[in-house]
C-alpha positions as CSV (number, residue, x, y, z in Angstrom):
1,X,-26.7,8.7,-21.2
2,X,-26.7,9.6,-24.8
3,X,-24.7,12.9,-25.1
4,X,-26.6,15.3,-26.9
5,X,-24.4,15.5,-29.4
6,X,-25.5,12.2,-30.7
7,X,-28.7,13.7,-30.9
8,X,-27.6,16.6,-33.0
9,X,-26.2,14.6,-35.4
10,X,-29.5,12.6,-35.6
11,X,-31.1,16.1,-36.7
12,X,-28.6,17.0,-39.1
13,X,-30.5,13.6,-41.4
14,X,-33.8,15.6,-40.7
15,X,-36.0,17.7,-43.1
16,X,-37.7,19.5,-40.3
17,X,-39.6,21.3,-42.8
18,X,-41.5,17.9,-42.7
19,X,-41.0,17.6,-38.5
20,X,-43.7,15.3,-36.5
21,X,-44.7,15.3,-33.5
22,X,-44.3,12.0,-31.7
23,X,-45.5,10.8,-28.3
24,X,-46.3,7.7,-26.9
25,X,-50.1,6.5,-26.7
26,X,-50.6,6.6,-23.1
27,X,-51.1,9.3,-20.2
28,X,-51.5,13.3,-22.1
29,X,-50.9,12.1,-26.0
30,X,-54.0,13.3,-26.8
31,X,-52.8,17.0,-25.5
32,X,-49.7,16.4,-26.8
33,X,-51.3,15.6,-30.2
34,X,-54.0,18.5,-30.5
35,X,-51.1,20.9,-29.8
36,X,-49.3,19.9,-32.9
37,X,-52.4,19.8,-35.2
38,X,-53.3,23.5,-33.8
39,X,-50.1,24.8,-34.6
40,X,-49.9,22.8,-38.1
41,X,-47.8,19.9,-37.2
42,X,-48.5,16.0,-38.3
43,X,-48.9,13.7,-35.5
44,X,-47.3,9.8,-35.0
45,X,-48.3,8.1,-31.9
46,X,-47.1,4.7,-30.6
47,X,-49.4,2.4,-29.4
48,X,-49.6,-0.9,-27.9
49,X,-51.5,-3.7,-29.0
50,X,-54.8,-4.0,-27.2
51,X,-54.7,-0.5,-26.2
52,X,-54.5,1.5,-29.6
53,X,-58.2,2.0,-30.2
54,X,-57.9,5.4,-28.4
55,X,-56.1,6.6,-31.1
56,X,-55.9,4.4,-34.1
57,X,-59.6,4.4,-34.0
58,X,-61.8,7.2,-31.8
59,X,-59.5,10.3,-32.0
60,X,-58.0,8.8,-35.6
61,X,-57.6,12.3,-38.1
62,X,-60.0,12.8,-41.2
63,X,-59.3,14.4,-43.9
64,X,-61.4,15.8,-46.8
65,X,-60.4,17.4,-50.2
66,X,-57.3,18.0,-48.1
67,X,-58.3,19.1,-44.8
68,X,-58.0,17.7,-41.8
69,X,-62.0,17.8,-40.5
70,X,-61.8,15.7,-37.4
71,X,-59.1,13.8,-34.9
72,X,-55.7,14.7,-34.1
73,X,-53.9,11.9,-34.7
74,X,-52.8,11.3,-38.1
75,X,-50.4,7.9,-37.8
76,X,-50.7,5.2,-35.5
77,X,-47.8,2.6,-35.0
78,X,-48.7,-0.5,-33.2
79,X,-46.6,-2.9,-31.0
80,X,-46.7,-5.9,-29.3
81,X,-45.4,-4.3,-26.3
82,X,-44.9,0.2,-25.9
83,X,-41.2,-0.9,-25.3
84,X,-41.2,-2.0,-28.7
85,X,-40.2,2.0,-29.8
86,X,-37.0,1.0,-28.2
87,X,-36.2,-1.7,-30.9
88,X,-33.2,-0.1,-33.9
89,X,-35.9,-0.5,-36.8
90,X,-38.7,1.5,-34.5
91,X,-35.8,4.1,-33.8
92,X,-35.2,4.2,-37.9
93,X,-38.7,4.1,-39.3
94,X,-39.1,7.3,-36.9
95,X,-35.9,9.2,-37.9
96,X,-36.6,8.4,-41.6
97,X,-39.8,10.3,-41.0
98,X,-38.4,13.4,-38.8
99,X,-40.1,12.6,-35.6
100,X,-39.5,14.5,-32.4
101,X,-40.7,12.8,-29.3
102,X,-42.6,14.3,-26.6
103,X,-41.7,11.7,-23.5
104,X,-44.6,11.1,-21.2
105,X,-44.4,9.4,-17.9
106,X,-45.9,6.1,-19.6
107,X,-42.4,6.5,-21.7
108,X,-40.3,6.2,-18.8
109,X,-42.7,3.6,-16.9
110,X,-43.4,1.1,-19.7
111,X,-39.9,1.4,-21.5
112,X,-37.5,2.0,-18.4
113,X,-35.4,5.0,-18.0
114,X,-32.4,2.9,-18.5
115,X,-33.1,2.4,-22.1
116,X,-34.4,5.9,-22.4
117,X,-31.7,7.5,-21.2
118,X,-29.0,4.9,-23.3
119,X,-30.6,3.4,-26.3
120,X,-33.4,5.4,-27.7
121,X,-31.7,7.4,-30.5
122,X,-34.5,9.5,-31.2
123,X,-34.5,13.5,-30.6
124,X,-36.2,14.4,-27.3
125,X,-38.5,17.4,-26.8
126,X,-37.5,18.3,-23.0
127,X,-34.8,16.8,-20.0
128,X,-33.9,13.5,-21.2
129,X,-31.1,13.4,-17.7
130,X,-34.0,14.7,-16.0
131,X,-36.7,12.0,-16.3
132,X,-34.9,9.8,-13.5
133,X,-34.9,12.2,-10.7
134,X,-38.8,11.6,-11.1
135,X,-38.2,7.9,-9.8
136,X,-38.4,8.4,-5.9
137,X,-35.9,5.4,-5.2
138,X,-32.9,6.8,-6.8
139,X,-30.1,8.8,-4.6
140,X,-31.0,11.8,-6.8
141,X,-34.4,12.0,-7.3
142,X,-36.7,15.0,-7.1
143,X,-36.5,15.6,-3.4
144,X,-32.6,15.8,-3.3
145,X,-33.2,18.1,-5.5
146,X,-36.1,19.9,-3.9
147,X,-33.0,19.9,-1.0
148,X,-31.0,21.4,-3.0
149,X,-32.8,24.3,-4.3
150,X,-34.1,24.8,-0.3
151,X,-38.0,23.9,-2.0
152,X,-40.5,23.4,0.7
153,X,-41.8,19.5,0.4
154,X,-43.5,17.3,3.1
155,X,-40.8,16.3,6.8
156,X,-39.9,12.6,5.9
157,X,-40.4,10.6,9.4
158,X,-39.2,7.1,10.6
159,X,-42.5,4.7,11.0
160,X,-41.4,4.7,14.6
161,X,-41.8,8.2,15.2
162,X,-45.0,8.8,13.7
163,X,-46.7,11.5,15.6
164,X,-49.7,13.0,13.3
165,X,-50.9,12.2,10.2
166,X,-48.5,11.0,7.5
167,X,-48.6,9.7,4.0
168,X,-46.9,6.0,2.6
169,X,-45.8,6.4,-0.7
170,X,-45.0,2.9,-2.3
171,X,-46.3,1.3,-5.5
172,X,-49.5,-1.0,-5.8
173,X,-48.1,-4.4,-5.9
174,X,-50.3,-5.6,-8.7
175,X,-50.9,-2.5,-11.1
176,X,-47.1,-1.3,-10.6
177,X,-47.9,2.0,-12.7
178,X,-49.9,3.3,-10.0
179,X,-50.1,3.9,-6.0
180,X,-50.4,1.5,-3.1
181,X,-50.7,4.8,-0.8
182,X,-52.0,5.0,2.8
183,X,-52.2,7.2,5.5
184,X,-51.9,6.9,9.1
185,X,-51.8,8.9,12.6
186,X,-49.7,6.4,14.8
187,X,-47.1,3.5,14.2
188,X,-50.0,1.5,15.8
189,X,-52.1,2.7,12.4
190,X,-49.6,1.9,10.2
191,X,-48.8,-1.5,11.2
192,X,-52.2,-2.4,11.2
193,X,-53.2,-0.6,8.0
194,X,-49.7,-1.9,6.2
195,X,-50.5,-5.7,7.5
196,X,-54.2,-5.5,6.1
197,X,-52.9,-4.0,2.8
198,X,-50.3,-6.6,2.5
199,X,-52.6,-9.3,3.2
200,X,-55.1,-8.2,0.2
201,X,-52.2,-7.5,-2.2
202,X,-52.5,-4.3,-2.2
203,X,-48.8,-3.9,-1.5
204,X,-45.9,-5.9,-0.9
205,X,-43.0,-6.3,2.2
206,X,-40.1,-5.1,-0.6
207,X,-42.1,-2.0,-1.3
208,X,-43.3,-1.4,2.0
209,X,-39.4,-1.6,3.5
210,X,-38.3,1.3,0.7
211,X,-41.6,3.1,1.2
212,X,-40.7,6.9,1.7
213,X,-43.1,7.9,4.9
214,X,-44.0,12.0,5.3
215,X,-45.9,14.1,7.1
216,X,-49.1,14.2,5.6
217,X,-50.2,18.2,4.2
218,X,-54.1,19.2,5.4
219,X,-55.0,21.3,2.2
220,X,-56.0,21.7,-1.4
221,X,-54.1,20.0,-4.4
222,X,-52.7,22.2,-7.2
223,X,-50.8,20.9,-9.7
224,X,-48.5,23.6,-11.6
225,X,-48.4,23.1,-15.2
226,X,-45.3,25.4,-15.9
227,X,-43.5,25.9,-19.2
228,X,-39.5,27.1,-19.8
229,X,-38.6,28.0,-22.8
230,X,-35.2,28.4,-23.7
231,X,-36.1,30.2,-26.3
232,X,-37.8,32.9,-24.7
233,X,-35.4,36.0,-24.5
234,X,-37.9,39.0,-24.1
235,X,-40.1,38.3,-21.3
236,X,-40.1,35.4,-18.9
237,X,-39.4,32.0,-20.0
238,X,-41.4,31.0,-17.4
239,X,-44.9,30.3,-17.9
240,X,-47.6,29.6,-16.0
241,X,-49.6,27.3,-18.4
242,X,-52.5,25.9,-16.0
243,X,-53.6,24.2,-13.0
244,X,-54.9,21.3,-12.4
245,X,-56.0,18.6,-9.8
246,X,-56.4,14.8,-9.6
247,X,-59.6,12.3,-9.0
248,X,-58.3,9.3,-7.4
249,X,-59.9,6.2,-6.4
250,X,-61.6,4.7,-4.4
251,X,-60.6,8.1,-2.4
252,X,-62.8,10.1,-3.8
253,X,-65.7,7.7,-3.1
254,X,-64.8,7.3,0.8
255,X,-64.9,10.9,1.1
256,X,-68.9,11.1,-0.6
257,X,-69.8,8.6,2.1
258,X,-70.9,10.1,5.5
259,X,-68.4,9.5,8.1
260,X,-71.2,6.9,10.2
261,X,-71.3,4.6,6.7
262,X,-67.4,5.0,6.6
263,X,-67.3,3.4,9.9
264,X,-69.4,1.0,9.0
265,X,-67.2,0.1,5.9
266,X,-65.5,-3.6,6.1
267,X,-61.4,-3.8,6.2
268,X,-61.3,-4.6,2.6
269,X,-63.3,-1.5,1.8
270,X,-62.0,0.9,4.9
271,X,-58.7,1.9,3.6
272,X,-58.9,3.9,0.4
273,X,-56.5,3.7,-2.6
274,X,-55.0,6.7,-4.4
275,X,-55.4,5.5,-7.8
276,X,-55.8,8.5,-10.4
277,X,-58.9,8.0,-12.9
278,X,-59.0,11.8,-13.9
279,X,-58.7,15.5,-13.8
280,X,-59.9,18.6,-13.4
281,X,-59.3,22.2,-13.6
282,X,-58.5,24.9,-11.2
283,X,-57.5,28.6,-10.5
284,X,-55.6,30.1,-7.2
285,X,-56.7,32.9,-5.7
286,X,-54.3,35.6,-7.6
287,X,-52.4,36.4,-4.4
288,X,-50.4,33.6,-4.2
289,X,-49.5,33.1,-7.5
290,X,-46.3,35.5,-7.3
291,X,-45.4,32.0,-4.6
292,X,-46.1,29.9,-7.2
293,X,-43.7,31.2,-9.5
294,X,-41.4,31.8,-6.8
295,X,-41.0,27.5,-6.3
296,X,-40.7,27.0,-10.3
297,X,-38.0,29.9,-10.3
298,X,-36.2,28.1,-7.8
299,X,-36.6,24.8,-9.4
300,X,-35.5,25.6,-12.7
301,X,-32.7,27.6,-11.2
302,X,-31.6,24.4,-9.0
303,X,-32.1,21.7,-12.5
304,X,-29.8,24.0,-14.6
305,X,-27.0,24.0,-11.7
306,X,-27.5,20.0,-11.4
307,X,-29.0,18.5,-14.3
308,X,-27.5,21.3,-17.3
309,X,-29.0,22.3,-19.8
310,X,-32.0,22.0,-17.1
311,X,-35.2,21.7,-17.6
312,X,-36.8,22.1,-21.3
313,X,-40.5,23.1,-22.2
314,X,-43.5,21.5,-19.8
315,X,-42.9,20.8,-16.1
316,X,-45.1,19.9,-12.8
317,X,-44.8,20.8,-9.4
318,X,-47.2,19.5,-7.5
319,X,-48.4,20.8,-4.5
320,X,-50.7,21.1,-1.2
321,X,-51.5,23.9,0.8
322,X,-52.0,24.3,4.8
323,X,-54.3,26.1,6.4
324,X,-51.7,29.1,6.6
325,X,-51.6,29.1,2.9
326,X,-47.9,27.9,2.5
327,X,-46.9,25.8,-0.4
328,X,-45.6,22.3,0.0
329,X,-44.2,20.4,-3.1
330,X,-45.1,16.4,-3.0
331,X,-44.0,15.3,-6.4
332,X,-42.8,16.9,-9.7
333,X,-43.2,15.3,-13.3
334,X,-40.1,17.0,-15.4
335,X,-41.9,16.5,-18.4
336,X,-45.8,17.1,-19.5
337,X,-48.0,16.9,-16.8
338,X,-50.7,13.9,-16.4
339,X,-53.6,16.9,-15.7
340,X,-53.0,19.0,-19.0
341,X,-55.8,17.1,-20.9
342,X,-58.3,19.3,-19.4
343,X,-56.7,22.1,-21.0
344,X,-56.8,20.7,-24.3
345,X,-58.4,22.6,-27.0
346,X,-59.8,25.1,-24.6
347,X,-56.9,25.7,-22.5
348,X,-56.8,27.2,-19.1
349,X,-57.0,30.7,-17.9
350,X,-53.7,31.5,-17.0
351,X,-52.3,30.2,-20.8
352,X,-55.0,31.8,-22.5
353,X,-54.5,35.0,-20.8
354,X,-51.1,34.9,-21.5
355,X,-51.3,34.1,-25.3
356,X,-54.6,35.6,-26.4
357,X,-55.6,32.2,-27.4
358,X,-56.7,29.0,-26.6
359,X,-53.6,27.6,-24.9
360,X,-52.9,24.0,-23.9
361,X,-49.3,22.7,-22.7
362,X,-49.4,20.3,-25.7
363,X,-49.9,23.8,-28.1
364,X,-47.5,25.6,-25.9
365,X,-45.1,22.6,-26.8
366,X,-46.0,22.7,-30.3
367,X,-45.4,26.0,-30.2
368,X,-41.8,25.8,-29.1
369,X,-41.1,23.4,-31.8
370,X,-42.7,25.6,-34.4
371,X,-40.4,28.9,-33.0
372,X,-37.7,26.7,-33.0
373,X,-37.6,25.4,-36.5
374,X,-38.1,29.1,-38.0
375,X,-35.5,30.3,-36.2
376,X,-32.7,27.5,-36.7
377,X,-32.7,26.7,-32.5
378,X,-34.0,23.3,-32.4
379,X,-30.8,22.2,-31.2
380,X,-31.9,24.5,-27.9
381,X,-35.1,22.2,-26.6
382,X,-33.9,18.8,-27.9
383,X,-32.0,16.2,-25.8
């Protein structure tokens, strides 16, 4: 892990009068991005080749007589391959021009959290020791941690003892960045749904033998866009930024179907996938929201006893809720959520009624960044 001292001495070469924001082209850059041009930063996203067009191109900034009159994103880098950043004169070129990177979950995925972690000598906005607990394989991933901090989260259950409806969480064996999911009732179920899967190549034996197994939660989704600032020294530094909720296919077109054509389905079209192709927005009903801050209280307490400094800036917790209206906690992104596009530019009820503005998680980060420099803490939300 590179200590952050390392990373201090990186800033001590900076002119952060001049900072820019940095994120990878992939997942919420374009949050990330509009953030920093509302709150008067200069953006530099890295792309890779074939999939830059986003940003070098459709959301590209244009400026006239000096202002910036459409677009977020002012520079575009493009590799052969997003791990490319990784490479010494990709970790200079951005120094030499005072980036601070925002680390997505495409970071982590495409560049691997080893060399995040080791190699990439570039100042981190947020929990750079964090980012592995997100990986549900390691020893100390999210749920020991969820364990630790006595978090609800979903009973994990043996495939023999199946005994209601549970959830397989593995990878897709072919696109490895999203899920190979399924559900089943019985071990019966699951054999035959995790035989069927395997045949199609949906998912593969390795995958299916490490596959974490838990009992499935009847309820909505809500995905908690929180914020801790550091920084923050009068009021809370815990923020309640948004909510938000996923689209996933080809889920959300079995449940459109009416349950005599889902019978009727074929195998290779009866078992959904839990692919995510978009989000949208959501409130709770105000109630429960003193619960909601009640789990990110506890999980910020639990990262700063385990993981110190703890978490920095955005975090997800997502959630379901039964029918008795209590939380349970299936996955958390330590980093910005893959929902807070939807909050972009507009922002979300619960940041703008905190701020009196417009407030995305990209602005809040922004933001931070912004306090941070005018008061000499940048050394506080950087790893």
């Amino acid at each position: 892990m590179i200590a952050r001292e390392q990373i201090f001495e990186v800033l001590e070469s900076y002119d952060l009068e001049k900072a820019r924001i940095g994120v990878l082209g992939s997942h919420s850059a374009l949050d990330t991005c509009d953030g920093a041009i509302e709150e008067g930063f200069s953006t530099y996203v890295v792309c890779q080749k074939g999939r830059e067009r986003t940003y070098a191109h459709y959301f590209r900034s244009k400026w006239v007589n000096g202002r910036r009159v459409r677009g977020c994103v002012d520079e575009v880098e493009v590799y052969e391959r997003f791990a490319h950043v990784l490479l010494p004169e990709s970790q200079k070129k951005m120094r030499e021009k005072n980036v601070l990177f925002v680390p997505n979950r495409s970071f982590t995925s495409y560049c691997g959290i080893d060399a995040v972690e080791n190699d990439f000598l570039v100042p981190l906005v947020g929990s750079r020791n964090l980012l592995r607990s997100e990986e549900r394989g390691e020893e100390r991933s999210y749920y020991w941690l969820l364990e630790r901090a006595g978090l609800p989260h979903p009973e994990r259950i043996e495939p023999e003892e199946i005994d209601g409806l549970v959830m397989v969480k593995l990878p897709h064996a072919k696109k490895r960045l999203e899920r190979g999911f399924f559900t089943a009732a019985s071990y019966e179920e699951y054999r035959r749904k995790s035989e069927e899967l395997l045949r199609a190549g949906v998912i593969t034996a390795e995958d299916l033998e490490r596959a974490r197994v838990e009992r499935y939660i009847i309820g909505p989704v809500f995905n908690f866009d929180f914020f801790y600032s550091p920084l923050e020294r009068d009021v809370s530094p815990i923020e309640l930024l948004g909510i938000d909720w996923r689209f996933e296919t080809s889920l959300d077109g079995h449940v459109r179907l009416p349950a005599p054509q889902q019978m009727t389905l074929p195998p290779h079209q009866s078992t959904p996938e839990y692919t995510v192709c978009g989000h949208n927005s959501a409130t709770l009903r105000e109630s429960l929201l003193e619960r909601a801050f009640d789990l990110a209280e506890r999980y910020v307490q639990a990262t700063q006893r385990y993981y110190p400094p703890g978490i920095i800036g955005p975090f997800c917790l997502q959630t379901c809720v039964d029918k008795d209206l209590n939380f349970y906690i299936y996955d958390v992104a330590p980093r910005i959520g893959g929902g807070t596009n939807v909050h972009m530019s507009v922002g979300h009820p619960y940041g703008n009624c905190l701020y009196r503005c417009p407030m995305s998680t990209g602005r809040r980060l922004a933001r931070e960044i912004r306090l941070a420099i005018e008061t000499d803490s940048v050394k506080e939300i950087v790893t």
